[in-house]
N, C-alpha and C positions, 0 to 999 in steps of 0.2 A: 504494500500500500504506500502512496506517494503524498507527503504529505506538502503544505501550499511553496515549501519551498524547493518543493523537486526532490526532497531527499525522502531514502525508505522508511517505512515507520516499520519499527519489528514490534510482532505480540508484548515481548517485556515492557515496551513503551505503551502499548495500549491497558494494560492492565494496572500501572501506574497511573495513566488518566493524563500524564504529559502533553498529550496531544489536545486538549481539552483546552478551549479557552479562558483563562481567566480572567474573573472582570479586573477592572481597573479600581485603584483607589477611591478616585468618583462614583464611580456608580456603585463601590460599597458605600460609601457614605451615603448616596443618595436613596437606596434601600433602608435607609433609620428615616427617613423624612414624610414620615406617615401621618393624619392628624391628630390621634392619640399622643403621638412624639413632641409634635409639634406645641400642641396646647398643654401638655405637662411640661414641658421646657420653657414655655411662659410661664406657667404658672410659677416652677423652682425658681427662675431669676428673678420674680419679683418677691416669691418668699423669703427667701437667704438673707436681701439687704434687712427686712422687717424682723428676722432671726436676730441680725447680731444687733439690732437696734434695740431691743429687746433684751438678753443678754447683755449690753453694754450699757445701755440707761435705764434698766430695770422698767417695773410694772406702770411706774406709770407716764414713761413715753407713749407705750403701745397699748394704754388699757384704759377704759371709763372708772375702773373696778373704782371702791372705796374702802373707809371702815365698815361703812352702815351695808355694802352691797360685796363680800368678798370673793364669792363666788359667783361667773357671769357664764359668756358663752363656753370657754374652754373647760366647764365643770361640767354646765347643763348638756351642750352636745360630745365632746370629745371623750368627758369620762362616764356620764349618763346613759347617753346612748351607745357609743362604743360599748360599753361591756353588754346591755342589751342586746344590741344584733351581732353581734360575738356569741351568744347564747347557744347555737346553732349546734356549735364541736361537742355539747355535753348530752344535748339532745339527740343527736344522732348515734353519739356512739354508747348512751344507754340502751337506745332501739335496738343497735345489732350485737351490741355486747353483755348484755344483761340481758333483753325482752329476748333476743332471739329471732328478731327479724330478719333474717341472713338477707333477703331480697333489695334491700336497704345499702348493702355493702358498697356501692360503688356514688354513695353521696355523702362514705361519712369522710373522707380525706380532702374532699372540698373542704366540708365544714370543719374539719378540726384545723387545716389549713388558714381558713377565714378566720376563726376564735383565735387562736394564736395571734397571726396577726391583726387582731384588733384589739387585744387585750396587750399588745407590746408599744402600740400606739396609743392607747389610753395613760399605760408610763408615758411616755416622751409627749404626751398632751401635759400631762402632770409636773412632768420636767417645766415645762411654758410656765403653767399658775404658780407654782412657789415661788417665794421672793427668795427664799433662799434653795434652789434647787439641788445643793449636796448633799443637803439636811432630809432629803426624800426619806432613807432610813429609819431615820429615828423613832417615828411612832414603835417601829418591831420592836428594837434592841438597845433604848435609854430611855428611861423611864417610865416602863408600858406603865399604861392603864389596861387594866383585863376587864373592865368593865366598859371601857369607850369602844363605842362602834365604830373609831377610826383604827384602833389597836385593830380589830377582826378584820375592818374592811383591809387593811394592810397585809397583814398577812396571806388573808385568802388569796388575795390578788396574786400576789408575791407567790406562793406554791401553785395556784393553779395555773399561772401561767408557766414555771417547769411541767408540772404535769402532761400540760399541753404538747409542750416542745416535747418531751419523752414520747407521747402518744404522735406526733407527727413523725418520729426519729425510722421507723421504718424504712417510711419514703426516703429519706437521708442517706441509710446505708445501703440501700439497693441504690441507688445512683452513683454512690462510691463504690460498689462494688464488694461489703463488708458482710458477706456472709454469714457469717458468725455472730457480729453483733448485733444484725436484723433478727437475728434468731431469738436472741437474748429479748430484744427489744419486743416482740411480737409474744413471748412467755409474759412478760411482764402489763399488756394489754389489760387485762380484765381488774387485774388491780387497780391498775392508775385510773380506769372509766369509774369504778367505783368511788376513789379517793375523790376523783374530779367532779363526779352530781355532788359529793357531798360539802366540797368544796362551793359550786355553782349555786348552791341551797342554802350557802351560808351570806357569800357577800351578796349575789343577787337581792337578797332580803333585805342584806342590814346598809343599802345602798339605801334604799326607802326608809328604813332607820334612822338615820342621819338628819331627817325632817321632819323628825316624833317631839326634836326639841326647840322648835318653831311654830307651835300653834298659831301665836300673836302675827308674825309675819307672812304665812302660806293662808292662802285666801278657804273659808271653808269648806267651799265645795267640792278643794283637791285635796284639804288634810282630811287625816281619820288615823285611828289609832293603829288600824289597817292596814297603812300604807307598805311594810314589810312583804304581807303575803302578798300585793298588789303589784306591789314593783317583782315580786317572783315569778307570779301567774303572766304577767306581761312578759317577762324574759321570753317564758317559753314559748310565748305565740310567735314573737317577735324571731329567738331560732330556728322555730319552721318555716316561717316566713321568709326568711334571709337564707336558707337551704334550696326553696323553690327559687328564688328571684337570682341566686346565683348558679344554681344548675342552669336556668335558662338564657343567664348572659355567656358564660362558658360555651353552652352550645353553638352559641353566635359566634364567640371571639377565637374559640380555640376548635375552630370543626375538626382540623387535623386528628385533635388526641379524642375524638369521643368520636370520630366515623362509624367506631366499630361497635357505637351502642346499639343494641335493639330501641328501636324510636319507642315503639308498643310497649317494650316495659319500663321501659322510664314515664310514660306519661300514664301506665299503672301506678308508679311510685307516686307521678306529682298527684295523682286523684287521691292516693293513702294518704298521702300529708296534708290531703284538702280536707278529707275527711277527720283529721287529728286539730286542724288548726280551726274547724269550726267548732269542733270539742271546746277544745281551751278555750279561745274566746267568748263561746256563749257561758265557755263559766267566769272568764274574767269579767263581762259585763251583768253577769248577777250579783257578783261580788264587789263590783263598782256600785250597783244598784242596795244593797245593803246597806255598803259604806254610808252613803247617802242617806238613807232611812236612818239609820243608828245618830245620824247629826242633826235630826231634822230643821234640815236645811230648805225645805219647800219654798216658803218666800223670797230664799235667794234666787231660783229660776227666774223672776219676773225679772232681774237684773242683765246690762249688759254681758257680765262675767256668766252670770246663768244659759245665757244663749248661748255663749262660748264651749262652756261645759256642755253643753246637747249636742252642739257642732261636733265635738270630740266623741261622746259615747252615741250619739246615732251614725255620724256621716263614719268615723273611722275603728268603733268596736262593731258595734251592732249589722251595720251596711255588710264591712270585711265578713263578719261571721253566716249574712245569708248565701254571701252570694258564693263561701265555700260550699255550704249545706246542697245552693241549687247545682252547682257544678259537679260536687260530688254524686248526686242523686243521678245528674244524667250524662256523666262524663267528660262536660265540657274541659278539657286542660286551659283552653287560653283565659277562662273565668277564672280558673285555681289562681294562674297566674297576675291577671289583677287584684282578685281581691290578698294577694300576697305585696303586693305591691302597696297597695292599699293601707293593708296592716301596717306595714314597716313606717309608713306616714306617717300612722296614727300613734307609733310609740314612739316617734320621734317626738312627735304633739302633746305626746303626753309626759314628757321628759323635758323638755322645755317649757309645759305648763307648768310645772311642780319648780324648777328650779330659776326661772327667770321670768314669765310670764305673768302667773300666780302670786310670784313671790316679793314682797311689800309689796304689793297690790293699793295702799294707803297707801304711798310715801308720796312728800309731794313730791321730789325730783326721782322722777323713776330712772334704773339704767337699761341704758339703751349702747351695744357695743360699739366700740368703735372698728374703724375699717381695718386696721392693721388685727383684729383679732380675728377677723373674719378671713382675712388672706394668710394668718397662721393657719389656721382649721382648716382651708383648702389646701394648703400644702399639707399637710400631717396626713388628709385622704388619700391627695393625689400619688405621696411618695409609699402608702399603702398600698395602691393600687399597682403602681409600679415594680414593687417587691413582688405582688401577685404572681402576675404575671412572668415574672425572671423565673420564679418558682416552677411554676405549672410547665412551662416552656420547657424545662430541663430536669424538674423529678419525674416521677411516676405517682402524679395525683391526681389524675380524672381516666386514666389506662391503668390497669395490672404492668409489670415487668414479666414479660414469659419466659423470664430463668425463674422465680418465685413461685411459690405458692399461694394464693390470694391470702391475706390475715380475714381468718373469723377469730 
Protein backbone atom coordinates (compact mmCIF):
# COMPACT_ATOMS: atom_id res chain seq x y z
CA UNK A 1 0.00 0.00 0.00
CA UNK A 2 1.36 3.57 -1.08
CA UNK A 3 0.92 5.98 1.18
CA UNK A 4 0.21 10.07 -0.03
CA UNK A 5 3.93 10.33 -0.31
CA UNK A 6 4.80 7.48 -2.61
CA UNK A 7 6.23 5.43 -0.18
CA UNK A 8 5.17 1.73 1.07
CA UNK A 9 3.19 1.40 4.18
CA UNK A 10 3.81 -2.00 5.78
CA UNK A 11 1.15 -3.83 8.18
CA UNK A 12 3.48 -2.89 11.21
CA UNK A 13 2.66 0.63 10.34
CA UNK A 14 -0.90 0.06 9.97
CA UNK A 15 -1.47 -1.52 13.18
CA UNK A 16 0.36 1.30 14.90
CA UNK A 17 -2.36 3.67 13.22
CA UNK A 18 0.91 5.87 11.91
CA UNK A 19 -0.72 6.31 8.96
CA UNK A 20 -3.72 7.83 10.59
CA UNK A 21 -4.03 11.52 10.42
CA UNK A 22 -3.66 13.49 13.23
CA UNK A 23 -5.42 16.44 14.17
CA UNK A 24 -3.77 19.60 14.70
CA UNK A 25 -3.39 21.58 17.89
CA UNK A 26 -6.30 23.61 16.80
CA UNK A 27 -8.75 21.74 16.06
CA UNK A 28 -7.98 19.92 19.40
CA UNK A 29 -8.57 22.95 21.06
CA UNK A 30 -11.36 23.66 19.01
CA UNK A 31 -13.15 20.40 20.19
CA UNK A 32 -13.38 21.94 24.15
CA UNK A 33 -15.34 24.90 22.42
CA UNK A 34 -18.74 23.46 23.10
CA UNK A 35 -21.47 25.63 24.84
CA UNK A 36 -21.44 23.86 28.07
CA UNK A 37 -17.50 24.84 27.99
CA UNK A 38 -18.03 27.90 26.90
CA UNK A 39 -20.71 29.22 29.54
CA UNK A 40 -18.84 27.41 32.51
CA UNK A 41 -15.60 29.35 31.49
CA UNK A 42 -17.67 32.54 31.97
CA UNK A 43 -19.02 31.75 34.59
CA UNK A 44 -15.20 30.56 36.42
CA UNK A 45 -13.63 33.84 35.30
CA UNK A 46 -16.07 35.99 36.69
CA UNK A 47 -16.31 33.60 39.95
CA UNK A 48 -12.42 33.49 40.90
CA UNK A 49 -12.04 37.52 40.83
CA UNK A 50 -15.56 37.46 43.45
CA UNK A 51 -13.57 34.22 45.21
CA UNK A 52 -10.60 36.15 46.25
CA UNK A 53 -12.53 39.25 46.95
CA UNK A 54 -14.20 37.45 49.35
CA UNK A 55 -11.32 35.71 50.88
CA UNK A 56 -9.38 38.93 50.86
CA UNK A 57 -11.93 41.51 52.23
CA UNK A 58 -13.93 39.19 54.16
CA UNK A 59 -17.86 38.93 54.54
CA UNK A 60 -18.66 41.83 54.13
CA UNK A 61 -17.31 43.01 50.78
CA UNK A 62 -19.30 40.39 49.07
CA UNK A 63 -22.30 39.81 51.52
CA UNK A 64 -25.60 41.82 52.71
CA UNK A 65 -25.23 39.27 55.64
CA UNK A 66 -25.44 41.19 59.36
CA UNK A 67 -25.62 40.42 63.07
CA UNK A 68 -29.49 40.49 63.01
CA UNK A 69 -29.41 38.22 59.45
CA UNK A 70 -26.34 35.79 59.61
CA UNK A 71 -27.28 33.27 57.79
CA UNK A 72 -28.41 34.31 53.88
CA UNK A 73 -28.20 32.79 50.50
CA UNK A 74 -25.06 30.49 50.98
CA UNK A 75 -26.86 28.63 54.01
CA UNK A 76 -30.43 28.76 52.73
CA UNK A 77 -29.41 27.37 49.14
CA UNK A 78 -25.87 25.98 49.11
CA UNK A 79 -26.10 24.19 52.51
CA UNK A 80 -30.20 23.64 52.79
CA UNK A 81 -30.65 22.59 49.63
CA UNK A 82 -27.56 20.99 48.66
CA UNK A 83 -27.76 18.37 51.38
CA UNK A 84 -31.44 17.96 50.34
CA UNK A 85 -31.16 16.81 46.65
CA UNK A 86 -27.91 15.18 47.78
CA UNK A 87 -30.47 12.82 49.44
CA UNK A 88 -30.69 10.62 46.43
CA UNK A 89 -27.06 8.35 47.30
CA UNK A 90 -28.97 7.06 50.74
CA UNK A 91 -32.15 6.43 49.19
CA UNK A 92 -31.02 4.41 46.44
CA UNK A 93 -28.67 2.49 47.90
CA UNK A 94 -31.10 1.54 50.92
CA UNK A 95 -33.56 0.37 47.99
CA UNK A 96 -30.92 -2.10 46.53
CA UNK A 97 -28.90 -2.68 49.44
CA UNK A 98 -31.09 -3.36 52.34
CA UNK A 99 -34.89 -3.60 50.54
CA UNK A 100 -33.43 -5.66 47.86
CA UNK A 101 -34.60 -4.12 44.96
CA UNK A 102 -31.79 -5.53 42.78
CA UNK A 103 -33.63 -3.80 39.47
CA UNK A 104 -32.71 -0.50 40.82
CA UNK A 105 -28.94 -1.29 40.59
CA UNK A 106 -27.98 0.66 37.74
CA UNK A 107 -29.22 4.31 39.29
CA UNK A 108 -27.62 3.88 42.53
CA UNK A 109 -23.84 5.09 41.27
CA UNK A 110 -25.56 8.15 39.67
CA UNK A 111 -26.99 8.92 42.89
CA UNK A 112 -24.37 8.20 45.31
CA UNK A 113 -22.08 9.83 42.77
CA UNK A 114 -24.56 13.19 42.93
CA UNK A 115 -24.80 12.86 47.04
CA UNK A 116 -21.09 12.82 47.27
CA UNK A 117 -20.60 15.50 45.23
CA UNK A 118 -23.16 17.77 46.67
CA UNK A 119 -22.49 17.18 50.18
CA UNK A 120 -18.53 18.19 49.26
CA UNK A 121 -19.90 21.26 47.92
CA UNK A 122 -22.12 22.17 50.79
CA UNK A 123 -18.27 22.08 52.61
CA UNK A 124 -16.61 24.54 50.28
CA UNK A 125 -20.37 26.48 50.35
CA UNK A 126 -19.53 26.55 54.16
CA UNK A 127 -15.96 27.29 53.55
CA UNK A 128 -17.61 30.97 51.76
CA UNK A 129 -20.09 31.79 55.00
CA UNK A 130 -17.58 31.52 57.89
CA UNK A 131 -15.69 34.60 58.75
CA UNK A 132 -13.24 32.48 59.93
CA UNK A 133 -13.15 29.44 57.45
CA UNK A 134 -10.06 27.22 59.30
CA UNK A 135 -12.08 27.36 62.29
CA UNK A 136 -14.65 24.92 60.01
CA UNK A 137 -13.58 22.02 62.64
CA UNK A 138 -14.05 23.03 65.73
CA UNK A 139 -17.70 22.43 66.49
CA UNK A 140 -16.37 18.31 66.39
CA UNK A 141 -13.15 18.56 68.27
CA UNK A 142 -12.83 21.84 70.82
CA UNK A 143 -15.27 22.35 73.00
CA UNK A 144 -18.25 20.16 71.67
CA UNK A 145 -21.51 20.78 72.92
CA UNK A 146 -23.21 17.12 72.72
CA UNK A 147 -26.24 18.80 73.07
CA UNK A 148 -26.01 21.49 70.04
CA UNK A 149 -27.56 20.53 66.81
CA UNK A 150 -24.53 22.04 65.29
CA UNK A 151 -22.14 19.43 67.35
CA UNK A 152 -24.59 16.42 65.37
CA UNK A 153 -25.15 18.52 62.39
CA UNK A 154 -21.14 18.57 62.04
CA UNK A 155 -20.38 15.43 62.57
CA UNK A 156 -22.85 13.73 60.50
CA UNK A 157 -21.94 15.65 57.77
CA UNK A 158 -18.31 15.01 58.23
CA UNK A 159 -18.78 10.98 58.29
CA UNK A 160 -21.30 10.71 56.00
CA UNK A 161 -19.76 12.25 53.42
CA UNK A 162 -16.46 9.59 53.89
CA UNK A 163 -19.14 7.03 53.86
CA UNK A 164 -20.06 8.25 50.61
CA UNK A 165 -16.79 8.44 49.02
CA UNK A 166 -16.06 4.75 50.51
CA UNK A 167 -19.60 3.80 48.86
CA UNK A 168 -18.46 5.42 45.50
CA UNK A 169 -14.60 3.91 45.90
CA UNK A 170 -15.60 0.83 43.65
CA UNK A 171 -16.11 2.86 40.74
CA UNK A 172 -12.55 4.32 41.61
CA UNK A 173 -10.79 1.14 41.71
CA UNK A 174 -12.07 -0.54 38.76
CA UNK A 175 -10.96 2.51 36.71
CA UNK A 176 -7.54 2.12 38.29
CA UNK A 177 -7.57 -1.18 37.69
CA UNK A 178 -7.39 -2.30 41.78
CA UNK A 179 -8.67 -5.52 41.95
CA UNK A 180 -8.23 -6.26 45.07
CA UNK A 181 -9.24 -3.28 46.79
CA UNK A 182 -12.60 -3.08 44.69
CA UNK A 183 -13.06 -6.24 46.35
CA UNK A 184 -12.60 -5.12 49.68
CA UNK A 185 -14.51 -2.01 48.81
CA UNK A 186 -17.62 -3.99 47.43
CA UNK A 187 -17.51 -6.43 51.13
CA UNK A 188 -17.70 -3.44 52.83
CA UNK A 189 -21.04 -2.01 50.91
CA UNK A 190 -23.98 -3.14 53.17
CA UNK A 191 -22.39 -1.69 56.12
CA UNK A 192 -21.56 1.68 55.01
CA UNK A 193 -25.50 1.85 53.37
CA UNK A 194 -26.59 1.08 56.72
CA UNK A 195 -24.13 3.42 58.67
CA UNK A 196 -25.12 6.10 55.92
CA UNK A 197 -29.47 6.06 56.40
CA UNK A 198 -28.46 6.39 59.65
CA UNK A 199 -26.26 8.94 59.35
CA UNK A 200 -28.87 10.73 56.45
CA UNK A 201 -31.65 10.27 59.42
CA UNK A 202 -29.79 12.15 61.72
CA UNK A 203 -28.50 15.42 60.01
CA UNK A 204 -31.40 15.60 57.50
CA UNK A 205 -33.45 16.19 60.75
CA UNK A 206 -31.51 18.13 62.80
CA UNK A 207 -30.89 20.58 59.60
CA UNK A 208 -34.79 21.56 60.44
CA UNK A 209 -33.59 21.57 64.06
CA UNK A 210 -31.51 24.31 63.93
CA UNK A 211 -34.99 26.54 63.53
CA UNK A 212 -36.72 24.93 66.64
CA UNK A 213 -34.79 27.99 68.26
CA UNK A 214 -36.28 30.79 66.36
CA UNK A 215 -39.88 30.76 66.83
CA UNK A 216 -39.93 34.63 67.38
CA UNK A 217 -38.03 35.14 63.81
CA UNK A 218 -39.42 32.16 61.38
CA UNK A 219 -42.95 33.23 60.31
CA UNK A 220 -45.72 30.78 61.77
CA UNK A 221 -46.89 29.04 59.12
CA UNK A 222 -43.23 27.52 58.28
CA UNK A 223 -42.28 27.00 62.15
CA UNK A 224 -43.64 23.81 64.02
CA UNK A 225 -42.18 21.83 66.41
CA UNK A 226 -42.10 19.45 63.56
CA UNK A 227 -39.92 20.93 61.47
CA UNK A 228 -37.12 17.88 62.06
CA UNK A 229 -39.35 15.10 60.72
CA UNK A 230 -40.39 17.67 57.98
CA UNK A 231 -37.07 18.67 56.79
CA UNK A 232 -36.49 14.44 56.63
CA UNK A 233 -39.79 13.57 54.90
CA UNK A 234 -38.78 16.23 52.23
CA UNK A 235 -35.02 14.91 51.88
CA UNK A 236 -36.53 11.86 50.66
CA UNK A 237 -38.84 13.06 48.18
CA UNK A 238 -36.41 15.60 47.00
CA UNK A 239 -33.80 12.10 46.57
CA UNK A 240 -36.13 10.53 44.35
CA UNK A 241 -36.70 13.28 42.61
CA UNK A 242 -33.01 14.29 41.89
CA UNK A 243 -32.57 10.36 40.94
CA UNK A 244 -35.36 10.76 38.17
CA UNK A 245 -34.23 14.20 36.90
CA UNK A 246 -30.66 13.11 36.79
CA UNK A 247 -31.05 9.74 35.02
CA UNK A 248 -32.85 11.80 32.52
CA UNK A 249 -30.29 14.52 31.83
CA UNK A 250 -27.56 11.61 31.71
CA UNK A 251 -29.42 10.19 29.14
CA UNK A 252 -29.29 13.37 27.14
CA UNK A 253 -25.74 14.20 27.97
CA UNK A 254 -23.87 11.15 28.15
CA UNK A 255 -25.84 8.76 25.36
CA UNK A 256 -22.43 7.13 24.61
CA UNK A 257 -22.29 5.38 28.31
CA UNK A 258 -26.19 4.27 28.66
CA UNK A 259 -26.71 3.15 24.69
CA UNK A 260 -26.61 -0.15 26.12
CA UNK A 261 -29.69 0.47 28.56
CA UNK A 262 -32.90 -1.29 27.80
CA UNK A 263 -35.00 2.09 27.28
CA UNK A 264 -38.36 -0.31 28.68
CA UNK A 265 -36.61 -0.96 31.82
CA UNK A 266 -35.40 2.11 32.96
CA UNK A 267 -38.73 3.80 32.29
CA UNK A 268 -40.16 0.66 34.41
CA UNK A 269 -37.76 2.17 37.14
CA UNK A 270 -38.65 5.88 36.59
CA UNK A 271 -42.65 4.73 36.96
CA UNK A 272 -41.38 2.74 40.59
CA UNK A 273 -39.80 5.96 41.78
CA UNK A 274 -43.02 7.77 40.58
CA UNK A 275 -44.93 5.58 42.29
CA UNK A 276 -42.54 5.86 45.76
CA UNK A 277 -42.22 9.67 45.24
CA UNK A 278 -46.08 10.02 45.22
CA UNK A 279 -45.87 7.88 48.49
CA UNK A 280 -43.76 10.33 50.21
CA UNK A 281 -45.14 13.37 49.30
CA UNK A 282 -48.76 12.72 49.87
CA UNK A 283 -47.22 11.86 53.35
CA UNK A 284 -45.01 14.81 53.50
CA UNK A 285 -48.16 17.11 52.61
CA UNK A 286 -50.31 15.49 55.47
CA UNK A 287 -47.62 16.10 57.77
CA UNK A 288 -47.36 19.65 56.57
CA UNK A 289 -51.02 19.78 56.92
CA UNK A 290 -50.92 18.72 60.76
CA UNK A 291 -48.18 20.82 61.39
CA UNK A 292 -50.54 23.60 60.52
CA UNK A 293 -53.52 22.28 62.54
CA UNK A 294 -51.31 21.75 65.66
CA UNK A 295 -50.56 25.85 65.22
CA UNK A 296 -53.74 26.98 64.53
CA UNK A 297 -52.61 29.18 62.30
CA UNK A 298 -56.09 29.43 60.09
CA UNK A 299 -56.22 33.26 60.17
CA UNK A 300 -52.84 33.54 58.85
CA UNK A 301 -54.04 32.11 55.20
CA UNK A 302 -56.08 35.21 54.65
CA UNK A 303 -52.43 36.97 54.66
CA UNK A 304 -50.06 37.67 51.99
CA UNK A 305 -47.59 35.01 53.41
CA UNK A 306 -50.60 32.74 53.70
CA UNK A 307 -51.06 32.71 49.95
CA UNK A 308 -47.42 32.18 49.61
CA UNK A 309 -47.78 29.11 51.83
CA UNK A 310 -50.72 27.58 49.58
CA UNK A 311 -48.48 28.48 46.43
CA UNK A 312 -45.97 26.16 48.14
CA UNK A 313 -48.18 23.09 49.50
CA UNK A 314 -50.72 23.17 46.55
CA UNK A 315 -48.64 24.24 43.36
CA UNK A 316 -45.32 22.39 44.52
CA UNK A 317 -46.26 19.33 47.27
CA UNK A 318 -49.72 18.58 46.41
CA UNK A 319 -49.70 19.26 42.36
CA UNK A 320 -45.90 17.01 42.26
CA UNK A 321 -47.70 14.29 44.26
CA UNK A 322 -50.94 13.91 41.74
CA UNK A 323 -49.41 14.10 38.90
CA UNK A 324 -46.99 11.10 40.05
CA UNK A 325 -50.02 9.08 41.27
CA UNK A 326 -51.70 9.85 37.54
CA UNK A 327 -48.42 9.00 35.66
CA UNK A 328 -47.86 6.07 37.68
CA UNK A 329 -51.50 4.64 37.34
CA UNK A 330 -51.10 4.94 33.58
CA UNK A 331 -47.43 4.88 32.75
CA UNK A 332 -46.93 8.06 31.54
CA UNK A 333 -42.70 8.47 32.11
CA UNK A 334 -42.56 12.12 30.68
CA UNK A 335 -45.38 13.01 33.77
CA UNK A 336 -42.81 11.15 36.22
CA UNK A 337 -40.42 13.33 34.92
CA UNK A 338 -42.16 16.77 35.42
CA UNK A 339 -43.79 16.28 38.36
CA UNK A 340 -39.88 15.36 39.50
CA UNK A 341 -38.92 18.37 38.21
CA UNK A 342 -41.48 19.92 39.87
CA UNK A 343 -40.74 18.45 43.29
CA UNK A 344 -37.17 19.57 43.25
CA UNK A 345 -38.75 23.39 42.87
CA UNK A 346 -40.63 22.84 45.49
CA UNK A 347 -37.93 21.83 48.10
CA UNK A 348 -35.87 24.29 46.95
CA UNK A 349 -39.03 26.75 47.87
CA UNK A 350 -39.38 25.39 50.65
CA UNK A 351 -35.64 25.69 51.94
CA UNK A 352 -35.47 29.10 51.07
CA UNK A 353 -38.81 29.76 52.78
CA UNK A 354 -37.64 28.59 56.02
CA UNK A 355 -34.29 30.19 55.92
CA UNK A 356 -34.59 33.53 54.01
CA UNK A 357 -37.85 34.13 52.84
CA UNK A 358 -39.97 33.36 56.17
CA UNK A 359 -37.28 34.31 58.13
CA UNK A 360 -37.70 37.83 60.08
CA UNK A 361 -40.49 38.11 58.06
CA UNK A 362 -41.14 41.42 60.66
CA UNK A 363 -38.00 43.13 60.39
CA UNK A 364 -38.07 46.30 58.89
CA UNK A 365 -34.82 46.09 56.70
CA UNK A 366 -35.25 42.77 55.22
CA UNK A 367 -32.16 40.97 53.56
CA UNK A 368 -32.07 40.73 50.21
CA UNK A 369 -28.44 39.08 48.79
CA UNK A 370 -26.23 40.79 47.10
CA UNK A 371 -24.92 39.90 43.41
CA UNK A 372 -21.46 38.64 44.34
CA UNK A 373 -23.26 35.81 46.55
CA UNK A 374 -25.28 34.82 43.84
CA UNK A 375 -22.28 34.52 41.37
CA UNK A 376 -20.51 32.48 44.38
CA UNK A 377 -23.47 29.86 44.35
CA UNK A 378 -23.29 29.70 40.52
CA UNK A 379 -19.89 28.81 40.56
CA UNK A 380 -19.94 26.25 43.40
CA UNK A 381 -22.89 24.48 40.97
CA UNK A 382 -21.27 25.10 37.92
CA UNK A 383 -17.69 23.62 39.07
CA UNK A 384 -20.08 20.61 40.50
CA UNK A 385 -21.32 20.05 37.42
CA UNK A 386 -18.10 20.02 35.81
CA UNK A 387 -16.57 17.49 38.21
CA UNK A 388 -19.79 15.52 37.03
CA UNK A 389 -19.15 15.05 34.39
CA UNK A 390 -14.90 14.58 34.29
CA UNK A 391 -16.21 11.67 36.42
CA UNK A 392 -18.82 9.99 34.53
CA UNK A 393 -16.78 10.40 31.35
CA UNK A 394 -13.83 8.21 32.77
CA UNK A 395 -15.36 5.96 35.62
CA UNK A 396 -17.65 3.36 35.21
CA UNK A 397 -20.82 5.15 36.79
CA UNK A 398 -23.95 4.95 34.49
CA UNK A 399 -22.17 1.37 32.49
CA UNK A 400 -20.96 -1.87 34.54
CA UNK A 401 -16.80 -2.42 33.65
CA UNK A 402 -17.07 -6.04 31.85
CA UNK A 403 -13.90 -7.25 33.68
CA UNK A 404 -16.35 -6.93 37.15
CA UNK A 405 -18.97 -8.37 38.53
CA UNK A 406 -21.99 -5.86 38.92
CA UNK A 407 -21.88 -4.90 43.08
CA UNK A 408 -25.34 -6.15 44.68
Amino acid sequence: MMNHAGHMTTSATLLRGDWLPRPSVRGHLRSYVTPFNVVAAAILCIGAPVTVNRFVNGLAATTNLTDDVPWGLWIGFDVLCGVALAAGGFVMAATVHLFGLREYQPLVRPAILTGFLGYFFVVIGLMYDLGRPWRLPFPMVYSPGVTSVMFEVAWCVALYLTVQFLEFCPAIFEWLGLRRWRAWAVWLTTGLTVFGVLLSTLHQSALGGLFLIAPGKLHPLWYSPYLPLLFFASAVAAGIAMVIVESMLSHRVFRSHVEHHDERQMNRLVLGLGRAGAIVLMAYFCMKCLAFAHEHGWHLLRTPYGYWWLVEMLGFILCPCMMYAIAARRGLVWLVRVASVVTVLGIVLNRLNVSIIAYRWDAARRYVPDWQEFVITITIVTTGLIMFRWIVNRMPVLHDDPRYEPVH
